[in-house]
C-alpha positions as YAML, in Angstrom:
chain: A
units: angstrom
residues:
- id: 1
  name: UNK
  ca: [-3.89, -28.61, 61.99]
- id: 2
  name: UNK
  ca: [-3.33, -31.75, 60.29]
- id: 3
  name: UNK
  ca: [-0.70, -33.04, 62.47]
- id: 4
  name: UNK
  ca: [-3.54, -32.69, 65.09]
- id: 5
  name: UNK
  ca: [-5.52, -34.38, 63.68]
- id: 6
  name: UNK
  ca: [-4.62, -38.21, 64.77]
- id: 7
  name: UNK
  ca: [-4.23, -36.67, 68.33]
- id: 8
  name: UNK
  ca: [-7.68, -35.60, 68.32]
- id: 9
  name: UNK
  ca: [-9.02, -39.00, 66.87]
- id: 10
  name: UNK
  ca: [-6.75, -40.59, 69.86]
- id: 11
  name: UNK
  ca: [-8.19, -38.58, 72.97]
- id: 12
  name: UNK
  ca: [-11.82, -39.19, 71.41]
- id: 13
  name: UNK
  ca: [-10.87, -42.82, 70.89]
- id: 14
  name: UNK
  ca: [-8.98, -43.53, 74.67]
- id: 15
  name: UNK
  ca: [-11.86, -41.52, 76.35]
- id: 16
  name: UNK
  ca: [-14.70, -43.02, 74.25]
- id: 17
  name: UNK
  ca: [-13.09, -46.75, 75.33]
- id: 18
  name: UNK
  ca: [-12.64, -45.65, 78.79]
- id: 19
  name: UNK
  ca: [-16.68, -44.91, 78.99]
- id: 20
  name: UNK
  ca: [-17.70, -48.32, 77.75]
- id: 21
  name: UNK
  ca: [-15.63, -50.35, 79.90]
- id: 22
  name: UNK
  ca: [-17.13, -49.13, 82.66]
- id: 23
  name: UNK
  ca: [-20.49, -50.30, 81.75]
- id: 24
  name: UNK
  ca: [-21.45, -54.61, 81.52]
- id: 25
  name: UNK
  ca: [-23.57, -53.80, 78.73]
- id: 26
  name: UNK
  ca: [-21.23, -51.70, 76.89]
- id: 27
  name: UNK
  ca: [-17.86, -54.08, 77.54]
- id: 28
  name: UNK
  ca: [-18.01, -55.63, 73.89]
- id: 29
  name: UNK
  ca: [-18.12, -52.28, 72.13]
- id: 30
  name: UNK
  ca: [-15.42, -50.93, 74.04]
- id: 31
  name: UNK
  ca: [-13.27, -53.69, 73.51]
- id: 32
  name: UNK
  ca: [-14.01, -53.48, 69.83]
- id: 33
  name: UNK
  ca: [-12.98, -49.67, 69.95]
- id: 34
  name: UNK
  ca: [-10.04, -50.46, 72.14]
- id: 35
  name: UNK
  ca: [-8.34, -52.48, 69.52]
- id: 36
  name: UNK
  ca: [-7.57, -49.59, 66.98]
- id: 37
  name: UNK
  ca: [-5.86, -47.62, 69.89]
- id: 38
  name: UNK
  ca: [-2.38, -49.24, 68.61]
- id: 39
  name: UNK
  ca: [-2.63, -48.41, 65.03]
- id: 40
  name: UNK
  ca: [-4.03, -44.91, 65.90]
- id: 41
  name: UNK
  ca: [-1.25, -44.54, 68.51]
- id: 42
  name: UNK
  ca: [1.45, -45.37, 65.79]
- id: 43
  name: UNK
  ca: [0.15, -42.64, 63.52]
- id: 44
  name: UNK
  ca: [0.93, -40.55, 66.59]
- id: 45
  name: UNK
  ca: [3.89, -41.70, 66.73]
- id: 46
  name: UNK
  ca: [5.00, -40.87, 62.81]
- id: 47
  name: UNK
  ca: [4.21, -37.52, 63.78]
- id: 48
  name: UNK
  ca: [6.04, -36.98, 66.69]
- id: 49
  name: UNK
  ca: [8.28, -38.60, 68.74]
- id: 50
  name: UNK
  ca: [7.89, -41.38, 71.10]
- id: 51
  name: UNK
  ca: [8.38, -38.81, 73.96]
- id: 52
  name: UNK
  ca: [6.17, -36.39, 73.07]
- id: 53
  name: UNK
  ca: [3.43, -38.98, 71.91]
- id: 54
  name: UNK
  ca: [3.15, -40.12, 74.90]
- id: 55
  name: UNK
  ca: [3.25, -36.48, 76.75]
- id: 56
  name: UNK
  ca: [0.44, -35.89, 74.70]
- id: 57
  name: UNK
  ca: [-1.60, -38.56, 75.65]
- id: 58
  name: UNK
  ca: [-1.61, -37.75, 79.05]
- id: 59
  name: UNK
  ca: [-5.08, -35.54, 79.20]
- id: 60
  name: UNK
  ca: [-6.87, -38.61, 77.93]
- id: 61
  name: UNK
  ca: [-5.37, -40.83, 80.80]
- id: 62
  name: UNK
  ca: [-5.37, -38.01, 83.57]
- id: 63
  name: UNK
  ca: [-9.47, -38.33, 82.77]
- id: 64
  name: UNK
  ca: [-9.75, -41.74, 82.88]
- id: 65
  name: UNK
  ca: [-7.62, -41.86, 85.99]
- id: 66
  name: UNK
  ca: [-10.48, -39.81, 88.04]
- id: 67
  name: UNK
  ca: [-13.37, -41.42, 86.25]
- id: 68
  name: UNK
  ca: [-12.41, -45.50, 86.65]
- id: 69
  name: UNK
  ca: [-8.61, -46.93, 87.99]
- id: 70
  name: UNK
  ca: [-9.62, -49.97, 86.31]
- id: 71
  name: UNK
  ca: [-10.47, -48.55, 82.80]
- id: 72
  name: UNK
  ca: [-6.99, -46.50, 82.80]
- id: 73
  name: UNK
  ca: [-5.01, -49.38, 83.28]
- id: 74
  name: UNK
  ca: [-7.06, -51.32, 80.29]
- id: 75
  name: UNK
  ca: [-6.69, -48.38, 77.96]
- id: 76
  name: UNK
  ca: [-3.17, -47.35, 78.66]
- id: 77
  name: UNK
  ca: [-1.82, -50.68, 78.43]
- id: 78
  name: UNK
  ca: [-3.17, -50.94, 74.07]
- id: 79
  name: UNK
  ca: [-1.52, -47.19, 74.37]
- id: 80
  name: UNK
  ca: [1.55, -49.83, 75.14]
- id: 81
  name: UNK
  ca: [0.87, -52.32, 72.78]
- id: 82
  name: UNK
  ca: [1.12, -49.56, 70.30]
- id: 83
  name: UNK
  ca: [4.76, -48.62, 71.23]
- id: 84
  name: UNK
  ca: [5.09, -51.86, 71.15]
- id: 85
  name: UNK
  ca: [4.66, -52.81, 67.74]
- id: 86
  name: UNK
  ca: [6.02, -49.45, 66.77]
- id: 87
  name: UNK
  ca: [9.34, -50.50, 68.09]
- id: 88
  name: UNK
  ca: [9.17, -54.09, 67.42]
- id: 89
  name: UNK
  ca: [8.67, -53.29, 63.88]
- id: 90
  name: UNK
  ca: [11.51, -54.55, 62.26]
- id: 91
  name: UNK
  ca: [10.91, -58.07, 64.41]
- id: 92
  name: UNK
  ca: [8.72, -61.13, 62.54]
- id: 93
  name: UNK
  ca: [4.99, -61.30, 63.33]
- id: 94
  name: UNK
  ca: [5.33, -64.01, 65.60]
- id: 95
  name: UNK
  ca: [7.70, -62.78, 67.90]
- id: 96
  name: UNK
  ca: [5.68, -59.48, 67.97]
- id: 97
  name: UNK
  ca: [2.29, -60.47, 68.27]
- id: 98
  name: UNK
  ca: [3.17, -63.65, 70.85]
- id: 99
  name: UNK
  ca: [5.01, -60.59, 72.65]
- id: 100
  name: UNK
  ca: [1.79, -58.16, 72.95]
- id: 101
  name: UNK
  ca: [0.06, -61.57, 73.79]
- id: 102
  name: UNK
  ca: [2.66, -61.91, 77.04]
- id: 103
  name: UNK
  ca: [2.39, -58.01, 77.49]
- id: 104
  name: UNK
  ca: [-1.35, -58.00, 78.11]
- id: 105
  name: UNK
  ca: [-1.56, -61.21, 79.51]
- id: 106
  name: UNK
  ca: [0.97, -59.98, 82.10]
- id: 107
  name: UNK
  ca: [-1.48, -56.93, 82.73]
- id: 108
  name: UNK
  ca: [-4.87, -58.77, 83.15]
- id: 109
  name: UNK
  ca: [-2.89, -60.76, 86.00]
- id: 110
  name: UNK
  ca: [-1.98, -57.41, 87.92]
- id: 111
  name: UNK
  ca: [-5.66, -56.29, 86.99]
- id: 112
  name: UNK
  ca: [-6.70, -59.68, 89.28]
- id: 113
  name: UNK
  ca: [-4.22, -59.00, 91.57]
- id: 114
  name: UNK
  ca: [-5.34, -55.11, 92.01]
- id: 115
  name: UNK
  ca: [-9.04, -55.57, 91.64]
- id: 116
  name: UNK
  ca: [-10.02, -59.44, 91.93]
- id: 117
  name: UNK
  ca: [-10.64, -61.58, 89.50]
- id: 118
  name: UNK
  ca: [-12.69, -61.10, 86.22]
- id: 119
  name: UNK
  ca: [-16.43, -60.90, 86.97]
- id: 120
  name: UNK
  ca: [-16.67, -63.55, 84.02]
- id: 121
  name: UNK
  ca: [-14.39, -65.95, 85.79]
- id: 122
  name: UNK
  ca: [-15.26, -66.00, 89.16]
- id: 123
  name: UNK
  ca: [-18.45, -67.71, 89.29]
- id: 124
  name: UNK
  ca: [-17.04, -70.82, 87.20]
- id: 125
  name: UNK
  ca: [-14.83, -71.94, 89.75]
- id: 126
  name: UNK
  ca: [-13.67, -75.14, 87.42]
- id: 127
  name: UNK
  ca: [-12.28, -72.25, 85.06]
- id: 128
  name: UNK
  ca: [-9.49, -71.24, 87.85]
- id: 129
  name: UNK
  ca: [-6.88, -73.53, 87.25]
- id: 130
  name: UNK
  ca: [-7.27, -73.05, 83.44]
- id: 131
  name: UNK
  ca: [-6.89, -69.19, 83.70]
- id: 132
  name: UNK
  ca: [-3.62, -68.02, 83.03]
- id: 133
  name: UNK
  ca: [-4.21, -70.06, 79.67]
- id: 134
  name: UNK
  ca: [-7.31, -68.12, 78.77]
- id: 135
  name: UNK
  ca: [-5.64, -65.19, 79.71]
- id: 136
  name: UNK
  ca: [-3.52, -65.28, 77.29]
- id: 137
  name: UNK
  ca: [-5.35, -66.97, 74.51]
- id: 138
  name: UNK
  ca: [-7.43, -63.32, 74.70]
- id: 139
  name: UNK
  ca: [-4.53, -61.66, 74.82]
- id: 140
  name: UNK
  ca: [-3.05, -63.06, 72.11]
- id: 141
  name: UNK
  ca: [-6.01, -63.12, 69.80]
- id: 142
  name: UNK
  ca: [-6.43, -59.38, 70.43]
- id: 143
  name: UNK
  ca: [-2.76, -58.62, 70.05]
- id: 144
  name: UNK
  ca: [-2.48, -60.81, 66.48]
- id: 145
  name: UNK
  ca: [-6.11, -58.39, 65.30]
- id: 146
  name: UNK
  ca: [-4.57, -55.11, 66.61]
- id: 147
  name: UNK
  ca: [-1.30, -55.73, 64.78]
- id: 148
  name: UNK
  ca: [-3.30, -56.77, 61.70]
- id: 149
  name: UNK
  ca: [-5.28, -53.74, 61.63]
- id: 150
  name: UNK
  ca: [-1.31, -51.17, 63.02]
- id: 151
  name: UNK
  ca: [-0.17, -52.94, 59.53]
- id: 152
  name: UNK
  ca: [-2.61, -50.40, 57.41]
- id: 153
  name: UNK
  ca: [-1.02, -47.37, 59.74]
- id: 154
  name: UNK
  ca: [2.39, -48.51, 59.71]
- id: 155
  name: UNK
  ca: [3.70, -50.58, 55.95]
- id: 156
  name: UNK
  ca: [7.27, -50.87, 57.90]
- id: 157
  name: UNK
  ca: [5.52, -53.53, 60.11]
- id: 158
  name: UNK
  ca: [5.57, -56.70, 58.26]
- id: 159
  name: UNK
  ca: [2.97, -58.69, 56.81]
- id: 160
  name: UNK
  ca: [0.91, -60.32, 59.00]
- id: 161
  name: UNK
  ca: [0.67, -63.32, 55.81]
- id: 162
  name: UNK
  ca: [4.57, -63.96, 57.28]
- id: 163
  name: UNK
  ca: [3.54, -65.13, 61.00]
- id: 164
  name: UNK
  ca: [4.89, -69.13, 61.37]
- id: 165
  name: UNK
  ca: [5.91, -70.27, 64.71]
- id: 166
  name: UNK
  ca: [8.82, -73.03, 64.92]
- id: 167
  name: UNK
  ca: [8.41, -76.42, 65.18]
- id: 168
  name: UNK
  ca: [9.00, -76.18, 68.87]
- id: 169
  name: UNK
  ca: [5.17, -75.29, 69.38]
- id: 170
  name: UNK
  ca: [4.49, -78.40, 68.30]
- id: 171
  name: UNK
  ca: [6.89, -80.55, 70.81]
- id: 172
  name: UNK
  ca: [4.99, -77.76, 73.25]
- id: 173
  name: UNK
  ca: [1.48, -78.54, 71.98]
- id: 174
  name: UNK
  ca: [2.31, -82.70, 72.48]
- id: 175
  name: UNK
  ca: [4.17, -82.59, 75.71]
- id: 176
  name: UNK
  ca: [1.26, -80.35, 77.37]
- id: 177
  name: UNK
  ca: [-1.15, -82.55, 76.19]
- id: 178
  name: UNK
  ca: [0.52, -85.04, 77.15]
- id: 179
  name: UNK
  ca: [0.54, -84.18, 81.00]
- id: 180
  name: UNK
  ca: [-3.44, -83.35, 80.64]
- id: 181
  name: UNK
  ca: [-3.57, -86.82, 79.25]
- id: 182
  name: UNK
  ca: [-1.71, -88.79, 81.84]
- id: 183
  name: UNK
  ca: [-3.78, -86.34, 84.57]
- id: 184
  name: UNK
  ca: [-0.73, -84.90, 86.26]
- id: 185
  name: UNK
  ca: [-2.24, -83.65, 89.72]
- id: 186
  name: UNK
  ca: [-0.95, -80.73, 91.57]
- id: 187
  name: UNK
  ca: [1.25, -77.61, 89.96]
- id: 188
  name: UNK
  ca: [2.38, -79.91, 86.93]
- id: 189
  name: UNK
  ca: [-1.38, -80.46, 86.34]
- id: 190
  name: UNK
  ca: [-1.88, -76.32, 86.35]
- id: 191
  name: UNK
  ca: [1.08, -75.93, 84.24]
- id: 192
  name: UNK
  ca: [0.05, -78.49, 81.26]
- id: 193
  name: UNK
  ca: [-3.38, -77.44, 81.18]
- id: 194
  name: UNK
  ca: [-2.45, -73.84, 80.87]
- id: 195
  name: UNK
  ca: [0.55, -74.50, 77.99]
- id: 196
  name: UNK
  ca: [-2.24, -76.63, 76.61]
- id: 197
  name: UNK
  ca: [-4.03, -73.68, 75.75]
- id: 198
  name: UNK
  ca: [-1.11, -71.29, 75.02]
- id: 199
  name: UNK
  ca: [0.08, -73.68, 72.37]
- id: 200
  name: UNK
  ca: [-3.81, -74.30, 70.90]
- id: 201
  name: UNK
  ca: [-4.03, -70.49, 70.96]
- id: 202
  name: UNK
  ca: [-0.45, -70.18, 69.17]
- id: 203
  name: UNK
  ca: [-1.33, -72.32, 66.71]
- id: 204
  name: UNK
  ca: [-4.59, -71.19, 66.20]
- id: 205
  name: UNK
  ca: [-3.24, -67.56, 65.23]
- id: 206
  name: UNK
  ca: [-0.82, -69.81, 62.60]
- id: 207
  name: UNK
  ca: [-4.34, -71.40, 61.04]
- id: 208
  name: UNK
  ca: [-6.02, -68.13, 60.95]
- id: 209
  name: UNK
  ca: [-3.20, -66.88, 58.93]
- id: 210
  name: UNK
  ca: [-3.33, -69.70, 56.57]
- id: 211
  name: UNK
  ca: [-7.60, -68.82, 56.48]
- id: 212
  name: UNK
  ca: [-6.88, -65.33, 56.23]
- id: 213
  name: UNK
  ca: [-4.51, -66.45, 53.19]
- id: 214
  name: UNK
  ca: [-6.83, -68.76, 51.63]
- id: 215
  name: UNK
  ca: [-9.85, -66.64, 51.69]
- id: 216
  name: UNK
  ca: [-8.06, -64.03, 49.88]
- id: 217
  name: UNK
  ca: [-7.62, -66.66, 47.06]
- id: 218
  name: UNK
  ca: [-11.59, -66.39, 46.68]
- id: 219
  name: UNK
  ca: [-13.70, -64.50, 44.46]
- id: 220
  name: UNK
  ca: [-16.04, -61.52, 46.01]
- id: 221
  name: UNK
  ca: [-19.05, -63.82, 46.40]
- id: 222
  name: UNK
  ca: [-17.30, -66.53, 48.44]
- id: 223
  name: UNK
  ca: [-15.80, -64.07, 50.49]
- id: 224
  name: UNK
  ca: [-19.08, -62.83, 51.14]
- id: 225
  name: UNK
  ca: [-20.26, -66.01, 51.79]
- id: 226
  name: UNK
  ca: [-17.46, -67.35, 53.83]
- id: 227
  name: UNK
  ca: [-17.63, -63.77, 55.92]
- id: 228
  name: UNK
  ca: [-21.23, -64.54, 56.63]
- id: 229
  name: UNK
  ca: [-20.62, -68.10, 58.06]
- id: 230
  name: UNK
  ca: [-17.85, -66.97, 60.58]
- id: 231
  name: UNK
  ca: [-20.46, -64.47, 61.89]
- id: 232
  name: UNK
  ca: [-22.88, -67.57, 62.54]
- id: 233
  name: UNK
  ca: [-20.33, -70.07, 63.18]
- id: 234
  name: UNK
  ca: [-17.98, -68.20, 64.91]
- id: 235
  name: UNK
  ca: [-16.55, -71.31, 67.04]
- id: 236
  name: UNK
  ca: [-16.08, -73.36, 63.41]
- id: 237
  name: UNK
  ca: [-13.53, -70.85, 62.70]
- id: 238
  name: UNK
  ca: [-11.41, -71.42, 65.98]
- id: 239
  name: UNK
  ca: [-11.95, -75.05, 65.27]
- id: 240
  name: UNK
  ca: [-10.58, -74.97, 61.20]
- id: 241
  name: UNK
  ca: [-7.70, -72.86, 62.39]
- id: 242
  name: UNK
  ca: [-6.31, -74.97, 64.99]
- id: 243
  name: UNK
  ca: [-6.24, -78.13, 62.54]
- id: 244
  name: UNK
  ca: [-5.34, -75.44, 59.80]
- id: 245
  name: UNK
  ca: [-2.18, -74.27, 62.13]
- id: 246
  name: UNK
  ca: [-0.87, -78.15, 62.55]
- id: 247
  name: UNK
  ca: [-1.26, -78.82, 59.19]
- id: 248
  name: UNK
  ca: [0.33, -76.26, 58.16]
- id: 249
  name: UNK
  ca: [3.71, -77.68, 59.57]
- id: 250
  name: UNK
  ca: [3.50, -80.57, 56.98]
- id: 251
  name: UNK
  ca: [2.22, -78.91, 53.83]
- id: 252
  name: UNK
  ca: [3.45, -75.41, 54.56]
- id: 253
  name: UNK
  ca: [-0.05, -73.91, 52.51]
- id: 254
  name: UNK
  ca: [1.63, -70.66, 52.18]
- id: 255
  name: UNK
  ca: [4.79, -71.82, 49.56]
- id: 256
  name: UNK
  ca: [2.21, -73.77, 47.88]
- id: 257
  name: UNK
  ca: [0.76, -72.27, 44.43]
- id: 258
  name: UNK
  ca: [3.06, -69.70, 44.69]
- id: 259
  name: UNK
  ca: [2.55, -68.75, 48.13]
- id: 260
  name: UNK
  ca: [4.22, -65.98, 50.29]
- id: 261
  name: UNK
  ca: [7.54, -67.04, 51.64]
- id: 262
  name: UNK
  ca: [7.05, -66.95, 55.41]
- id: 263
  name: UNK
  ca: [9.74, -65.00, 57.34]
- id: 264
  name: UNK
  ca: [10.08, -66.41, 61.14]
- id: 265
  name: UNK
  ca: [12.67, -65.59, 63.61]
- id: 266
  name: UNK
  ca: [11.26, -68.47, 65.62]
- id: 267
  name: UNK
  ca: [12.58, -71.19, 62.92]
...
């Protein structure tokens, strides 16, 4: 019975998401349930294999399938992303997490292509040509807090404290914004606007590490304090970790006082 247990949890969780995504009002909660799929799917698989993990799930996805197309694909594809960091776990956070970022990126472009675009997207028409970008800066984010969260399922994945990207996200980060600088027109235009973002969002993830790092330096109340103004300042936080991921390159916070040594395949 208590092997069954984490498949029970995972129907109850995959059908549960399924519901909410098919209501407007209910989108946010189901996206917040839909990102402990992963970790919950990886418990699955410690108990069984990846064959029969995924067997198993079946039930939950044959439901979905009659009640909404558009939920299955949603929910099956963090049923993916679990695999996926299940099988990636011996790989650095970075090339894990940018890799479930490319992974569901790649599936909200088949969702457009299947079902139209985004209902969010498609009355801000000047948001078009910047989509593929935002695409994946969701994708990513989501992918970097779902592996966070697989990490307390699964202590072979490594610490999320090690994610550094290489120095070539910077030359990325310069040379795109240095296209949406000079106002390249046409499909070089498209293409540095949306690397634009990719890197921003890349380095982002590397800041929010180095937050993430730096707020567990603090004592309980400033935790609670800090905790409280990303709630109400949620944008500041974006912000600090972008300028937190660049600077990161020069003063490498991480190494300093001790710090973690940072393990990167991407160096």
């Amino acid at each position: 019975m208590e092997r069954l247990k984490p498949l029970i949890v995972l129907f109850l969780l995959t059908v549960s998401t399924g519901l909410m995504l098919r209501s407007p009002s209910l989108i946010p909660f189901g996206l917040g349930l839909s990102i402990f799929i992963p970790p919950v799917f990886i418990r699955v698989l410690r108990e069984y294999s990846l064959f029969w993990s995924s067997l198993l799930t079946f039930p939950a996805l044959l439901f979905l399938f009659f009640l909404n197309r558009e939920s299955l694909l949603d929910v099956s594809s963090v049923i993916v992303l679990g695999a996926l960091f299940f099988l990636m776990k011996n790989f650095s956070p970075s090339i894990t997490v940018t890799t479930g970022g490319v992974f569901l990126t790649f599936v909200t472009v088949l969702e457009e292509t299947l079902f139209g675009l985004p209902k969010e997207v498609g009355p801000l028409k000047e948001l078009l040509s910047y989509r593929y970008g935002i695409y994946f800066f969701s994708s990513s984010l989501f992918s970097y807090l779902s592996y966070g969260i697989s990490r307390l399922f699964c202590r072979e994945l490594r610490p999320l404290s090690n994610l550094k990207y290489g120095f070539w996200l910077v030359i990325l980060f310069i040379l795109s914004a240095l296209g949406v600088v000079l106002k390249l027109s046409g499909v070089l235009g498209e293409v540095s606007k949306n690397l634009l973002i990719v890197s921003i969002s890349l380095i982002s993830l590397q800041g929010l590490t180095v937050s993430l790092w730096f707020w567990s330096k603090l004592s309980n109340l400033w935790k609670l304090i800090t905790g409280i103004s990303i709630i109400i300042f949620p944008a500041a936080l974006f912000v600090l970790s972008a300028i937190l991921g660049l600077l990161d390159y020069m003063l490498n916070f991480r190494k300093l006082e001790g710090g973690e040594e940072n393990e990167s395949n991407t160096n």
